[in-house]
N, C-alpha and C positions, 0 to 999 in steps of 0.2 A: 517309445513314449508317446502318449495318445497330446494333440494338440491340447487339448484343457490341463495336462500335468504341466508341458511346458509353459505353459500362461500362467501358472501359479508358480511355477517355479522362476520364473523372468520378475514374475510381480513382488515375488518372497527378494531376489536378490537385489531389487531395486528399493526399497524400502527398506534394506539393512543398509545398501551404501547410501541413502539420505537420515537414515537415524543417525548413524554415525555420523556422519556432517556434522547434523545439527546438534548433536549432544557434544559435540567435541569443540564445538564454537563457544556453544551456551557454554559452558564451564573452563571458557577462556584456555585451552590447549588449543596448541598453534596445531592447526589443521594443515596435511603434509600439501605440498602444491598439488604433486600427481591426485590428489583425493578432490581437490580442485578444478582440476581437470578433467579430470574424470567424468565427476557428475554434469559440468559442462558438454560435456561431447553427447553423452546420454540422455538427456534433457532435447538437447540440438538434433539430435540423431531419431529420437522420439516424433518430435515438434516435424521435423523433414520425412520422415516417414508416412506421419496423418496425413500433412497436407499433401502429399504425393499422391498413396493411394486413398484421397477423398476427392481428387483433381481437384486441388483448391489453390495450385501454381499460378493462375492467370488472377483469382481473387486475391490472393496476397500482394501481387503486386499492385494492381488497382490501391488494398489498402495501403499499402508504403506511399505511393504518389499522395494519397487523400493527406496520410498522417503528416507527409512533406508540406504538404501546403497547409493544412492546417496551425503547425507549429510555425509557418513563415507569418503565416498573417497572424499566430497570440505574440510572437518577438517584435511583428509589425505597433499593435495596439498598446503594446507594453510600452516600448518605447517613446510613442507617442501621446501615451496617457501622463508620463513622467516629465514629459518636457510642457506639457498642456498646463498639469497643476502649478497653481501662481509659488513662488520658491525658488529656490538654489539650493544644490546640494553645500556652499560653503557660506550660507546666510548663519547668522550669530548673531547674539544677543550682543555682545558687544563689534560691533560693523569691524570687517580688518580694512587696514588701507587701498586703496582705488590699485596702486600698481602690483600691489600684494595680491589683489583677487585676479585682477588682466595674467599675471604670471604662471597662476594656479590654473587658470577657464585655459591657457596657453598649453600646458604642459597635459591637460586631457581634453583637448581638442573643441574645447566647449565653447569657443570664440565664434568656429567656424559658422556656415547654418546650419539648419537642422538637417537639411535634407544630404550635405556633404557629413555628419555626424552620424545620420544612417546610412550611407553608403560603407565607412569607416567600421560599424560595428556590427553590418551583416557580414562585411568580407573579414571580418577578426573571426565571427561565430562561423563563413564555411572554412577556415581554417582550424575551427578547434579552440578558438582563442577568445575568453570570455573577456577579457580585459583585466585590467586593474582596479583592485577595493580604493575607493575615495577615504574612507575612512582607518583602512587598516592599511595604511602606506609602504609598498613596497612591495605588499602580499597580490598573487595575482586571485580571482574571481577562484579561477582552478584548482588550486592551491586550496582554498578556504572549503570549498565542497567535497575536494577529496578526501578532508580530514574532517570534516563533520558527516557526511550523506552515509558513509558507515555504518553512523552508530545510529544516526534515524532510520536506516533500513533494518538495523538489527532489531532493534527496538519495536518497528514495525512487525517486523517479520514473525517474531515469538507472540505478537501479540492476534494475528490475522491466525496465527493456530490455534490458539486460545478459543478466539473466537468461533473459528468453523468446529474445532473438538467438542463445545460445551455447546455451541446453537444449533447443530444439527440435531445429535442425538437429543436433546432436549425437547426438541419441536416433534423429533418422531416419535419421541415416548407418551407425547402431551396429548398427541392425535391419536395415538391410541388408545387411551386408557380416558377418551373424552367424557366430557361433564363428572369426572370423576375427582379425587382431593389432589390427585399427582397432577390433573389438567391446572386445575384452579392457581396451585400452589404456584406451577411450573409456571405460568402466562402473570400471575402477578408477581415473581420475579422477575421477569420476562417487561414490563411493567415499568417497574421502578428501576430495572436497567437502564431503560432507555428515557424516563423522565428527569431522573437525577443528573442534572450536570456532574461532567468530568472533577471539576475544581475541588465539588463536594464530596465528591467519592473520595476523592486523593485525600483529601483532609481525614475524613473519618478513620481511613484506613490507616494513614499515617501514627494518630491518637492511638488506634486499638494496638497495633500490629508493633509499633518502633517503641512510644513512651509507654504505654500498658504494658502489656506484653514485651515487651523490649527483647525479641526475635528475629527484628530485620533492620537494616539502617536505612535511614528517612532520605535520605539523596545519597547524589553521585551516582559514577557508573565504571564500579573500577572492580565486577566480580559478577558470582552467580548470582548470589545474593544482595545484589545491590540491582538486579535485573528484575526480582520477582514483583515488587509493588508498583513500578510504573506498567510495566507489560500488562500486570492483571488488568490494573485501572486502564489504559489505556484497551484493551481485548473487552472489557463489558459490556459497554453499550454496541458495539458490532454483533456479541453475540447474542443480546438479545434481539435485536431487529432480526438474526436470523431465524432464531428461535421462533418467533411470530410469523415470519414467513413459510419456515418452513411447516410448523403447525399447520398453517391455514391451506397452504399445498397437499401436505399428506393428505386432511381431511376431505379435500377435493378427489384426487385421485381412491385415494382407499373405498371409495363407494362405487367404482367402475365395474363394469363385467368382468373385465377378465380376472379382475381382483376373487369375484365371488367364485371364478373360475377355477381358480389359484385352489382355494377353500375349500371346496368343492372335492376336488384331488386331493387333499389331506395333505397338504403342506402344513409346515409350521407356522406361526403368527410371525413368528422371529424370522424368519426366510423369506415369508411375505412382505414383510416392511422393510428390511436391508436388502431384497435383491431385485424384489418387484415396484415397491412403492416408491422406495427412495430415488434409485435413477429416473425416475418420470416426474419427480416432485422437486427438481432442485433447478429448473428454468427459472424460478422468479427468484432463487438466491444467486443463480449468476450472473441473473441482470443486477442486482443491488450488487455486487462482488466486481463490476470493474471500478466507478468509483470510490469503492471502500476500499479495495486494494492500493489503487494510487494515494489516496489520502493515510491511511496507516504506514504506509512503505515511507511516505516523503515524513514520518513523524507528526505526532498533534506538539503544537509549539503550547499546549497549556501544558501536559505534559512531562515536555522538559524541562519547562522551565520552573516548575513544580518541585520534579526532583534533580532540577541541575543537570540532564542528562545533556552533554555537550554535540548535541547533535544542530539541526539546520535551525529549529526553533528560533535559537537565541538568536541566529543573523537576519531569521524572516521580518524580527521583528525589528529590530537595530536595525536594517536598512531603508526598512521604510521611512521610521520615525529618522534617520540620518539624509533621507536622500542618494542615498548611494547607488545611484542608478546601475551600474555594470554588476550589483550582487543582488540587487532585486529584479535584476533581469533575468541572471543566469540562477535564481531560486526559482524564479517562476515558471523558466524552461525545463529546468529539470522536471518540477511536476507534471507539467504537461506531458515530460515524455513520458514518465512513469502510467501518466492516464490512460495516454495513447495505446501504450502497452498492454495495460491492464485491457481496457475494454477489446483488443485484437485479440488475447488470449482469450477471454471470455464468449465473443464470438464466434470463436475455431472450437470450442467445446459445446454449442449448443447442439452440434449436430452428430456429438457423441452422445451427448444425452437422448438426444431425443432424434432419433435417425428420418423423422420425417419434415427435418430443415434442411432442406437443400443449397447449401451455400454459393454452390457451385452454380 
């Protein structure tokens, strides 16, 4: 078997066991662990592979030290932003009594100083240990994120497909077929994706699709179809900023020499665009692609709270307006790691796309 059968045949059985994943998640069947696992190892195994033979061993670790210190000093700033603003997480409209708040500030440590308060909640977090919800008493930090970061990464996730499935192909169809009624059509959808606030989509959609139509239900998140109209809404506007970027890249690219070269040789237009044009055109959607990845993954908190989807939203925002410092801590970290993440992967693939980044 000639090497390029096997790379199609590696490629074809890796993209059955991630459909499967993912259609067996989306449609709520309990996904077996081994299948869990699996694609863990494969993923991991992939990821350890690249960076091996790309010698990118000594750059990763570099980035893990950067991403260490960086997330010490946003838990640093966070901290300190929470204890700077004038408040109390147990101030009320009606005052509780003087030994009622010393017993509370007692029991989470909030007497101490601040700087014995930081010492206290770095060595909780290198343990693992986000602390205790001020508000939801009894519940720890962990606890609260394990059972909402879920369903916003689920949520996330279906909708970051959305997005790259309809904004690529859209952007390379639009650059093809330039100054034409599919360009025009495609870029002013493209357009009004990205102009129209989130809130207003969700509404619209809600009116047509649930009360009109009455085809989908309006909230919750207890099915497949209770999945489909936050995902959509939340997947549009990503895809059309990719849509536009990646437009404006093919465009760039497809006017190159070796393109006309391509042409020239009597390839196809279709061959041209999906195996020549596209891999060289998609550097400025995966620089827009690590903070879009972090921020869809961690949930849009309009979103959910739009259609009720019981994800991190509803605490991003309840903790602020509460004060709840140990769950606006441990929301805030999370994203960041997700950031962090996001933009490492995104980096470790520029120089699959484009082999004349040398990362190394």
């Amino acid at each position: 078997m000639s090497r390029e059968r096997k790379r199609k045949l590696i490629t074809s059985v890796l993209s059955i066991l991630f459909a499967a994943t993912v259609l067996l998640n989306f449609f709520n069947y309990e996904v077996p662990t081994f299948l869990w696992a699996l694609d863990g190892i494969v993923l991991f195994g992939l990821l350890s592979y690249y960076i091996i033979t790309q010698k990118l061993v000594t750059y990763m670790v570099k980035r893990s030290l950067e991403a260490a210190v960086v997330l010490v000093i946003i838990a640093t700033m966070t901290f300190l932003l929470l204890r700077i603003i004038p408040g109390g997480p147990f101030d009320q409209e009606k005052a509780l009594p003087p030994e009622v708040i010393a017993n509370i500030e007692a029991k989470y440590q909030l007497n101490e100083p601040v700087y014995m308060q930081y010492y206290y909640y770095i060595s909780g977090l290198l343990r693992g240990d986000l602390g205790e919800s001020y508000k939801y008493v009894g519940r720890s930090v962990t606890d609260i994120l394990a059972e909402t970061l879920p369903n916003s990464i689920q949520l996330g996730f279906y909708a970051l497909l959305i997005s790259f499935l309809i904004g690529i192909p859209t952007g390379v169809i639009a650059a093809s077929k330039h100054n034409t009624w599919i360009d025009n059509l495609s870029m002013t959808l493209a357009i009004s994706g990205v102009s129209l606030p989130s809130f207003l989509v969700a509404a619209i959609f809600i009116l047509v699709f649930c009360f009109s139509l009455n085809w989908l239900p309006p909230a919750l998140w207890e099915g497949p179809e209770y999945y489909i109209l936050p995902i959509v809404v939340l997947g549009i506007r990503p895809a059309a900023v990719i849509a536009r970027l990646t437009r404006s890249s093919v465009l760039e690219v497809i006017s190159s020499d070796y393109i006309r070269t391509a042409r020239a040789k009597g390839l196809s237009e279709r061959s041209i665009l999906f195996k020549h044009v596209l891999k060289n055109s998609l550097i400025p959607v995966l620089t827009f692609s690590g903070p879009l990845i972090a921020g869809i993954l961690s949930g849009s908190f309009i979103i959910e709270m739009i259609f009720a989807v019981p994800g991190m939203g509803k605490h991003l925002i309840q903790s602020v307006s509460n004060r709840d410092y140990p769950l606006v801590l441990g929301v805030t970290l999370i994203f960041s790691v997700l950031l962090v993440l996001s933009n490492l992967v995104v980096d470790l693939l520029y120089s699959f796309f484009d082999p004349r980044i040398n990362l190394s």
